[in-house]
N, C-alpha and C positions, 0 to 999 in steps of 0.2 A: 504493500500500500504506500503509494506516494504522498509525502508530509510537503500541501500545498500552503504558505505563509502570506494572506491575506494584510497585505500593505494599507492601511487609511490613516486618515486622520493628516498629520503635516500641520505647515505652519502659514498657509495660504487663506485667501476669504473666505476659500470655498471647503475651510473643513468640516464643516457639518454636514456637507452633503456627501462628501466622502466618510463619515461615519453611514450615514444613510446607504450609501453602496455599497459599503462593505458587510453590513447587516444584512442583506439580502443575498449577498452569494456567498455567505454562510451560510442561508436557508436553503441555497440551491446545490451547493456542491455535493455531488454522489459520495456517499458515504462508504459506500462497498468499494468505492477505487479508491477515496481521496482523505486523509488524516488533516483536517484545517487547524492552521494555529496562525490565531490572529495578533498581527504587530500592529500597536499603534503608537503613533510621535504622536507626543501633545503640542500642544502651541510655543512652546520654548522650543521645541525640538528634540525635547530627550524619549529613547524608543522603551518601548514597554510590552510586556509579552502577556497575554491577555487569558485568561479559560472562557469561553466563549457565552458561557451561562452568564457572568456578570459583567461585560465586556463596558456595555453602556448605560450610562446616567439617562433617564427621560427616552428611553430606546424609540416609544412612539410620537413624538414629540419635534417635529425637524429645525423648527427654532430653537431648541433646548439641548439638543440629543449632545452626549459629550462622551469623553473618555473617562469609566470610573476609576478609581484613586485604588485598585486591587493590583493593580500589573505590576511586574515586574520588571527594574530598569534592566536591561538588557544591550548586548552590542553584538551585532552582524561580524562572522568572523569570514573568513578563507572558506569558501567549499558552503559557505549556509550554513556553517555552524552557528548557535546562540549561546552567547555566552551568558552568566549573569555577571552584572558587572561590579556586584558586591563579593562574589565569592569564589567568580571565576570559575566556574563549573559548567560544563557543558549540559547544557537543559535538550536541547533536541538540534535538526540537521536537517535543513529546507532543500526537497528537491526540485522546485520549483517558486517564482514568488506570483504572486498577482497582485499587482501595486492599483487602487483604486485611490490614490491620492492626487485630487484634481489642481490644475491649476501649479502655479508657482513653487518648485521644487521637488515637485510630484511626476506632471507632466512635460516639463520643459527640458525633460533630458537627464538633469542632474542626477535623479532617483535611477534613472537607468545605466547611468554614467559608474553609480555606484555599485550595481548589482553583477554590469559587467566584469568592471574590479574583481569584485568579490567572487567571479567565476559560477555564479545561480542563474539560470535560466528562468526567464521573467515572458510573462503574459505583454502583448501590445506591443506598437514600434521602438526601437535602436534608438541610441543614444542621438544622431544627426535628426533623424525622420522626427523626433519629438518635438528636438529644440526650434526646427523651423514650421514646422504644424503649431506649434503655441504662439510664433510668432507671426500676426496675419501679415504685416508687410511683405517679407521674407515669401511665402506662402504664395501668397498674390504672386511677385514676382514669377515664381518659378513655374505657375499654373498660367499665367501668360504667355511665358518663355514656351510649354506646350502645348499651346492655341488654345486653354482653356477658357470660357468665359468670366469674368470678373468683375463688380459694378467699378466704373471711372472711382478714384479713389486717389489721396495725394498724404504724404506725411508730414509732419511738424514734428520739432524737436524741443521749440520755445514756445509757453504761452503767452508773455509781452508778444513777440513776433505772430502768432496766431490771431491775437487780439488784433491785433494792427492790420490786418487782412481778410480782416470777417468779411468785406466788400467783394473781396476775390474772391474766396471760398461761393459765396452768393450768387455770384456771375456766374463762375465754374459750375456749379453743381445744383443750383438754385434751392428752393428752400420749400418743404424741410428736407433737411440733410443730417447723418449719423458722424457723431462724434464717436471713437473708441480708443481706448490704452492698447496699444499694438499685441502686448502679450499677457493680457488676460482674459478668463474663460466665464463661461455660466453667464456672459451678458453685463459682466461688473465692469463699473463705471462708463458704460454705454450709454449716451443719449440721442434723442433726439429733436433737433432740434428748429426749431419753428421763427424764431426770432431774434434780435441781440442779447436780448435780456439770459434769453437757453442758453446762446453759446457760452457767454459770460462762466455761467454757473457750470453748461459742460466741460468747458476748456480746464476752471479750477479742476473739478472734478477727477477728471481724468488723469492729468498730471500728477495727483496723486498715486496711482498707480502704476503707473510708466511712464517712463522718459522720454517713448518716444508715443506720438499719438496720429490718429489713422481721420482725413475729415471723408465722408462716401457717399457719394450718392445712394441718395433716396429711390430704391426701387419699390413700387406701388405694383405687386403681388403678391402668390399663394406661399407661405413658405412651406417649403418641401423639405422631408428629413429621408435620407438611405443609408442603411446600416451598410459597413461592408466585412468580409470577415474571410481571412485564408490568406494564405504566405506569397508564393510566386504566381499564382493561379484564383487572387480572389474569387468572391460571388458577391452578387450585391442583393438585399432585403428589396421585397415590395416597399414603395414610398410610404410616407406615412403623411400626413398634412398637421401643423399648427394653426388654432384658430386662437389668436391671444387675444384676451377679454379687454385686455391694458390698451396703452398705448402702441406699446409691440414686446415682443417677448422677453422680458424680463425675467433677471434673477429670481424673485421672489415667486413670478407666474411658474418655473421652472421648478422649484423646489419645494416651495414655501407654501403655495397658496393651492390646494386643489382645484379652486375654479377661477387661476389666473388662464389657464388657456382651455382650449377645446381640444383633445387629442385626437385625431382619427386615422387608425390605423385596419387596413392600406388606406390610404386616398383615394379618393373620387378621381378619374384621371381618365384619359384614351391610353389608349393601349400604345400608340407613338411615343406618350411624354413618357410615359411609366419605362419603355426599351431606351427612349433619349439619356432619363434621371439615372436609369440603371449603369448606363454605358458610360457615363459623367461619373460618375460617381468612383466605378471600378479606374477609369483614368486617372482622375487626381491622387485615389490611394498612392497607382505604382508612379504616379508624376515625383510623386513626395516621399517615393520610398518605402513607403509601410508596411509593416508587418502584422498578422494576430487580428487586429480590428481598428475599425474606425466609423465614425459617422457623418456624410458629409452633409452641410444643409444649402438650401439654395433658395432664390427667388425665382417664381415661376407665372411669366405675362400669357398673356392669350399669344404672342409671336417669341416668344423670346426665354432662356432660362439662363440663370447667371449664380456663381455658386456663389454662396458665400462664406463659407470657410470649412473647415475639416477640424474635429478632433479626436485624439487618438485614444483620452483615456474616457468615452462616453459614461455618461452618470449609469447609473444599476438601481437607482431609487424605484419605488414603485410606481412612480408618474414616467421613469423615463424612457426617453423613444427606442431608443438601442434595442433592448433584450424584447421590448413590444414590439418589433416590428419585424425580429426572428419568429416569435411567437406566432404571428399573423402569416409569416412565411414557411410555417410548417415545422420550427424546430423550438423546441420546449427550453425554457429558463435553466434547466436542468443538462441538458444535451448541450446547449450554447458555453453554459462551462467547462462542460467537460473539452470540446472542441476547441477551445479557447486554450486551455490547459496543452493539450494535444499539440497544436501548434506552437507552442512556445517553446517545448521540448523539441522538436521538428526541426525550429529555424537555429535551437544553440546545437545541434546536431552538426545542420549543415555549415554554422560558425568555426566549429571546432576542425573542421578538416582544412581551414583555409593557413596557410602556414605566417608566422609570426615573426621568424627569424630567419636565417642564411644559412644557417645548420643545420 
């Protein structure tokens, strides 16, 4: 039985909903193959090794839910070993990780950066495919570079200088128009925005989160979600459709609120968009590299479909689109981890044979 180590939590905005996803595929992971032993980093940083019966504070709760104060402080060794870091004793031996830690640190590569280190085979894209999927400029570029569609979009690096150009911005892309922090997920510090007064308030906003900031044209359609999922040879989900109740899809719609959006999964669709969204979809994965999973989302007009970004470590919440829209596709919450699991072992397989040195 393979001992799979269940990564959440981190030190990003988005840890609560990475508790939220990791709660869940602990519900889903086959038991007769898979030994779960959930790690989680609290908001300082420090990791901790969890028995899954008391793992979390307010477990039903998604504004609340936290890591409770039971775990064990712990450190990732050579090979997935766990250490304890009080007594130095080895507690157990991961042969596999599944890192659900969204956002900043988690998703951006670093966590994979680390696990490669550490020689454990890990669930989702490579340490490159992360860091330029978390980052939408980066992303955009390269999905251009392979004639993928993309809304007109421009970067800033100064909010004085962005202020100073709200006229341009205006011109260029007219209004309303989305303000985003280039490398953050789940819709944080995204606006949009209608007037000077918005930008004012987005610009602060935003720069709070990243340094560098994305201004995009405003596309007025359906947003579409496609799961995709497989190493050299993806396959990609029936669509799914968001109907957000809000403004537009936000964080809190996404996580927080059950009846921030409309879920509909598949989508209403011709069977053209549905082969278009699919074949979009499976392109940008291998444009960008990816491995194990990803979900790409897009804008979709009556003539026109335009992505809008890719992420590689999809939520697992129970609102979210990813594992619904497998589900809807024929393959069970259960099945999807397991394959998920499958693949990650697969791709450090075919890692391992590539040679490293001259010798």
């Amino acid at each position: 039985m393979k001992v799979v180590g269940i990564i959440c939590g981190g030190r990003s905005a988005e840890h609560e909903v990475s508790l939220q996803s990791a709660k869940n595929i602990l519900k889903a992971l086959p038991t007769d193959k898979y030994q779960a032993v959930l790690l989680g980093i609290d908001k300082a940083g420090n990791w901790r090794l969890y028995n899954s019966e008391d793992s979390f504070l307010y477990a039903d709760n998604p504004k609340k839910i936290a890591l409770s104060d039971n775990g064990i402080n712990i450190a990732l060794s050579q090979g997935g070993e766990i250490i304890d870091l009080h007594t130095g004793k080895k507690l157990n031996k991961l042969d596999v990780a599944f890192p659900v830690v969204h956002g900043t640190d988690g998703e951006d590569g670093t966590l994979q950066g680390l696990l490669k280190l550490l020689d454990i085979p890990f669930v989702g894209a490579d340490v490159l495919s992360s860091a330029v999927c978390m980052d939408k400029d980066f992303a955009k570029k390269i999905m251009q570079t392979n004639g993928l569609p993309v809304a007109p979009y421009t970067v800033i690096f100064s909010p004085e200088q962005a202020l100073q150009d709200y006229e341009k911005y205006v011109k260029d892309f007219s209004l309303p128009f989305f303000v985003k922090p280039s490398a953050q997920g789940s819709s944080i510090g995204i606006h949009k925005v209608k007037d000077l007064h918005d930008f004012q308030i987005a610009i602060k906003n935003a720069f709070q989160f990243d340094d560098k900031v994305l201004i995009e044209k405003y596309i007025q359609g359906r947003e579409i979600e496609c799961a995709v999922l497989g190493n050299k040879k993806p396959r990609a989900s029936l669509p799914g459709e968001i109907i957000p109740q809000q403004e537009f899809y936000s964080y809190e719609a996404k996580y927080l609120d059950d009846q921030g959006a409309i879920l509909v999964a598949p989508a209403q669709l011709e069977t053209k968009q549905i082969n278009d969204i699919q074949d979009l979809a499976i392109k940008t994965f291998l444009a960008l590299d990816c491995v194990g999973m990803a979900r790409v989302d897009f804008f979709v007009t009556a003539k026109e479909i335009f992505i809008n970004e890719i992420n590689t470590i999809p939520g697992f919440t129970k609102i979210s689109m990813y594992p619904r829209l497998w589900q809807v596709s024929g393959l069970s919450y259960n099945e999807l981890i397991d394959e998920l699991i499958k693949l990650a072992i697969e791709n450090y397989k075919e890692q391992k044979k590539l040679k490293t040195s001259y010798v």
